[in-house]
C-alpha positions as CSV (number, residue, x, y, z in Angstrom):
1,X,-15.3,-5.3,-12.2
2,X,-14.8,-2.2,-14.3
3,X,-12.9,0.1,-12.1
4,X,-14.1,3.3,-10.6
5,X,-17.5,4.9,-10.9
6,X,-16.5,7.9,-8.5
7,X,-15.1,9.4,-5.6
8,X,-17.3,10.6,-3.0
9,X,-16.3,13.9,-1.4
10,X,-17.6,15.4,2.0
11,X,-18.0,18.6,2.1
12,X,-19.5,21.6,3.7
13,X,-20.5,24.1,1.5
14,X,-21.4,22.3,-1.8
15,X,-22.0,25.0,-3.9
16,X,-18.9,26.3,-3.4
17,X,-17.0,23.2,-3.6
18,X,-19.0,22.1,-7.2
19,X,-17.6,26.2,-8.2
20,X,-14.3,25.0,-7.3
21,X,-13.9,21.1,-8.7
22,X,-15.9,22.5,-12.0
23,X,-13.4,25.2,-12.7
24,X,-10.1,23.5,-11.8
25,X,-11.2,20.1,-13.8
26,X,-13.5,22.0,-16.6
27,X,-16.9,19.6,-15.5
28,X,-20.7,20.1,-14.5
29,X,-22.0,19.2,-11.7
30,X,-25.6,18.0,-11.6
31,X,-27.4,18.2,-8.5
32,X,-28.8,15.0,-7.5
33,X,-31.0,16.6,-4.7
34,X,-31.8,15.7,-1.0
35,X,-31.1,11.6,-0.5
36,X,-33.2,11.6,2.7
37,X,-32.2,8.0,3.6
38,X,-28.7,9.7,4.3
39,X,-29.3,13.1,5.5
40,X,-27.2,14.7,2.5
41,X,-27.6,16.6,-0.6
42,X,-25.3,15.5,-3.5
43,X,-24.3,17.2,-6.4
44,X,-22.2,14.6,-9.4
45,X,-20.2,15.3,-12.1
46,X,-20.5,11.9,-13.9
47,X,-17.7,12.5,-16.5
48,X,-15.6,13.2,-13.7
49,X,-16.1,10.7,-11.7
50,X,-16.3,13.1,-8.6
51,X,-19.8,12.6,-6.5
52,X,-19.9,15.8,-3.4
53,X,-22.1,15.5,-0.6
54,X,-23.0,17.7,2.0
55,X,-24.5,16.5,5.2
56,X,-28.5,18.8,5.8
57,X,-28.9,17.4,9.7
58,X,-26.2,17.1,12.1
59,X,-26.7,12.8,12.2
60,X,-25.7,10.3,9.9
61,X,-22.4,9.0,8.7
62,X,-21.7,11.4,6.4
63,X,-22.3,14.5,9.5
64,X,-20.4,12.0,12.0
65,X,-18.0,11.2,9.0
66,X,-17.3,15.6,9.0
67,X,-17.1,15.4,12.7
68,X,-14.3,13.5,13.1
69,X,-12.3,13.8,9.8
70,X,-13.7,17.2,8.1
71,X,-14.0,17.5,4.5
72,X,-12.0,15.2,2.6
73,X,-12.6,11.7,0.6
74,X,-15.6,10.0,2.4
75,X,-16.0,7.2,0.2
76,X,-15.4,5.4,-3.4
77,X,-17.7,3.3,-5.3
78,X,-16.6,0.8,-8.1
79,X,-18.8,-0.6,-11.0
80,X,-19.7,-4.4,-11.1
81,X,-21.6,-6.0,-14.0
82,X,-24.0,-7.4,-11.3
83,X,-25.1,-6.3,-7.9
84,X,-26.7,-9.3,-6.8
85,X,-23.9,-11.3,-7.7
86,X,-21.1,-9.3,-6.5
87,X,-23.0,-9.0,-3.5
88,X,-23.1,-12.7,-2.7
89,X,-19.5,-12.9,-3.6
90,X,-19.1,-10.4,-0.6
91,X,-21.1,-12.5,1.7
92,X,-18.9,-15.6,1.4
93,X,-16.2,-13.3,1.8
94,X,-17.7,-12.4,5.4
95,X,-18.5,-8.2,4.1
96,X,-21.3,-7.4,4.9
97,X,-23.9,-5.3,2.8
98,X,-24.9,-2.4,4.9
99,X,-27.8,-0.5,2.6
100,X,-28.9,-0.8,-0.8
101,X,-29.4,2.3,-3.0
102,X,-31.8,1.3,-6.2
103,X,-33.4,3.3,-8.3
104,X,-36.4,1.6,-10.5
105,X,-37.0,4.6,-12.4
106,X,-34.5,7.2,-13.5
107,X,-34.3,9.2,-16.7
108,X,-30.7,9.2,-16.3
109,X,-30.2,4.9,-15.8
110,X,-31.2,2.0,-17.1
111,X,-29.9,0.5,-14.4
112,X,-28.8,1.9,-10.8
113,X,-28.2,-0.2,-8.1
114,X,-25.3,0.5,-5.3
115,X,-24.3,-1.8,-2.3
116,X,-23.2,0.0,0.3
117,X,-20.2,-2.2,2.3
118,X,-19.8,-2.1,6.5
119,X,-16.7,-0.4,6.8
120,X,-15.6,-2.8,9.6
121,X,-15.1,-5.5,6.8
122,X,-13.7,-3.7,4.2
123,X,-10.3,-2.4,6.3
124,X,-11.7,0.7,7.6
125,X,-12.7,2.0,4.0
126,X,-16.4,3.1,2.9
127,X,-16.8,1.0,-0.5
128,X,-19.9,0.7,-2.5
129,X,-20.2,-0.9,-5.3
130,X,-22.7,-0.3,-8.0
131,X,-24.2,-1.8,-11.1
132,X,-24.9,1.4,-13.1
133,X,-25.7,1.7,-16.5
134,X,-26.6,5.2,-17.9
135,X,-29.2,5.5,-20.8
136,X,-27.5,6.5,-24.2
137,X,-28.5,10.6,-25.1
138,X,-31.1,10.3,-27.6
């Protein structure tokens, strides 16, 4: 393992919230679009570690997440050298993998593949963990 990737925030105005966390920690936050699969748009600031989301429908965990918690820390995702691996690892552990998030072709990854845990197994917490390797600025 190789630590933390990022902390994913909830939030509900995400443009204001990326104002906010880009002033007070002196970032940029790019804005990853509309992840459909999730019903949230997502803005990341990579060299802060800090991913926000904001939910677009009113279903889906991160909607039901705002519900009952508000805004606040919805989930973290640590780096693995290998997805596949880790994710058998979790298997024999009894956690369950609940989604996968790949993406084949990025111009931002070489690699980007995220496991997404079931938060039943994993003490109540929302963990992914990813295998993500960014593609060196040319």
């Amino acid at each position: 393992m190789k630590g933390i990737n990022r902390v994913v925030i909830a939030v509900k105005d995400i443009e204001k919230a990326s104002k906010l966390f880009s002033a007070l920690l002196g970032t940029r936050f790019y804005n990853a679009g509309i992840v459909d699969k999730f019903g949230v748009r997502a803005m990341v600031s990579w060299e802060a570690g800090i991913e926000l989301v904001s939910p677009i429908t009113s279903k889906g965990d991160v909607a039901n997440f705002m519900k009952k918690n508000g805004e606040g820390i919805y989930a973290v995702v640590f780096n693995v050298d290998d997805a596949d691996q880790t994710a058998e690892r979790a298997k024999a552990l009894g956690v369950r993998v609940k989604d996968t998030i790949e993406m084949s072709q990025s111009p931002v990854f070489n690699k980007f593949k995220e496991l997404l845990l079931a938060q039943e197994d994993t003490h109540g917490a929302f963990i992914l963990l990813g295998q993500i390797e960014m593609k060196q600025p040319t």
